[in-house]
N, C-alpha and C positions, 0 to 999 in steps of 0.2 A: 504494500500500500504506500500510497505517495507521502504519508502522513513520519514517515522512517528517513524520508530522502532530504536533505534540504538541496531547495532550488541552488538551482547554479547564477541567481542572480546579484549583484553584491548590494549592501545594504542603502549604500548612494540608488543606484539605481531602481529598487523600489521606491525607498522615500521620494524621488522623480515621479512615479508610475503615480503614487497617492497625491503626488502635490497637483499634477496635471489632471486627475480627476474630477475635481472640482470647477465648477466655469467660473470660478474667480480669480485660480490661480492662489490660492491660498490656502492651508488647511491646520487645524491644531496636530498636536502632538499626540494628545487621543484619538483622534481619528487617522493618523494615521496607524497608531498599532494596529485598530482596527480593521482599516485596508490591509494591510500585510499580511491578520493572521485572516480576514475573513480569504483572500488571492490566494495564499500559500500555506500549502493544510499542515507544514512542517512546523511552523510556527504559532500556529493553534493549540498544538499537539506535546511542544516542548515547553522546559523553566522560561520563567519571563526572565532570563538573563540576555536574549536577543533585542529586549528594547533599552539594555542599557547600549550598545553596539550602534543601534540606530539614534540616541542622545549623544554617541561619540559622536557619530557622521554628522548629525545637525549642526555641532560645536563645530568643528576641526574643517568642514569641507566648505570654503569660500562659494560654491555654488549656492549655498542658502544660507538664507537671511532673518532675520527675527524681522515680522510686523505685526500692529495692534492689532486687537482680534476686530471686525467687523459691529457694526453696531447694533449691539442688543441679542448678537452671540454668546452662549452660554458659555460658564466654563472656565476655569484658571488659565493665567497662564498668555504667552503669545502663541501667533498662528507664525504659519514657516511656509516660504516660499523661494520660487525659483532666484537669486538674486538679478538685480537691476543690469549689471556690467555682464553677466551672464548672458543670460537672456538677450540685450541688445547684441552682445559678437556672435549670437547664434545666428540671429535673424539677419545682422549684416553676411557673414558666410553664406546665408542659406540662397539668401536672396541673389548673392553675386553668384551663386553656384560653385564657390569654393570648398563645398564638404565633401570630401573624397569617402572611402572607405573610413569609419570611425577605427580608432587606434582602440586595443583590448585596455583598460583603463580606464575608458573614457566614457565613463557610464551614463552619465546625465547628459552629455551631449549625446550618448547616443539615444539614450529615450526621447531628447527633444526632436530629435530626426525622425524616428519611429512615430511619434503622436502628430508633428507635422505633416508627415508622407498618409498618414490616413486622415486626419482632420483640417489640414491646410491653415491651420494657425494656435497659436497657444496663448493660455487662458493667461488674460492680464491680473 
């Protein structure tokens, strides 16, 4: 069962998958566990030691940003989103057609590519 496996995707790049799920481009830190373990049954299934992993990547990975939460959003705490300098060198890239093959590493640029090429724009 899938519930034994964990994904082969790394914890930047979810946290991408959950921030872009939302149309505002925004989302708390609860909801994103939430997306993770409701996506990936590996992490439903295991110790909540994987959402300290994903509070590392929030801190430590310059593609995301702390912003207020939305008004009249429930709930502690800030919401996390794609950052601004991010976001704007994807879309200049994307737009000049300078995204080759994403580099293994490169996870949230590659999710923004991935939700681009199906949805043709990303949640501000």
């Amino acid at each position: 069962s899938n519930r034994y496996i964990k994904p082969p995707q790394s914890y930047a790049s979810m946290i991408t998958q959950a921030i872009l799920s939302t149309p505002e481009g925004s989302i708390s830190l609860a909801d994103i566990y939430k997306f993770i373990s409701d996506n990936y049954a590996f992490y439903r299934f295991s110790q909540m030691a994987w959402q300290n992993s994903v509070r590392h990547n929030l801190s430590l990975n310059k593609a995301f940003e702390k912003v207020p939460k939305r008004a009249g959003q429930q709930g502690k705490g800030m919401n996390w989103k794609i950052s601004d300098e991010v976001r704007r060198d994807f879309l200049n890239k994307w737009n000049a057609g300078k995204l080759s093959k994403i580099r293994r590493g490169a996870s949230v640029t590659r999710q923004l590519q991935l939700h681009m090429s199906k949805f043709g724009e990303i949640p501000a």
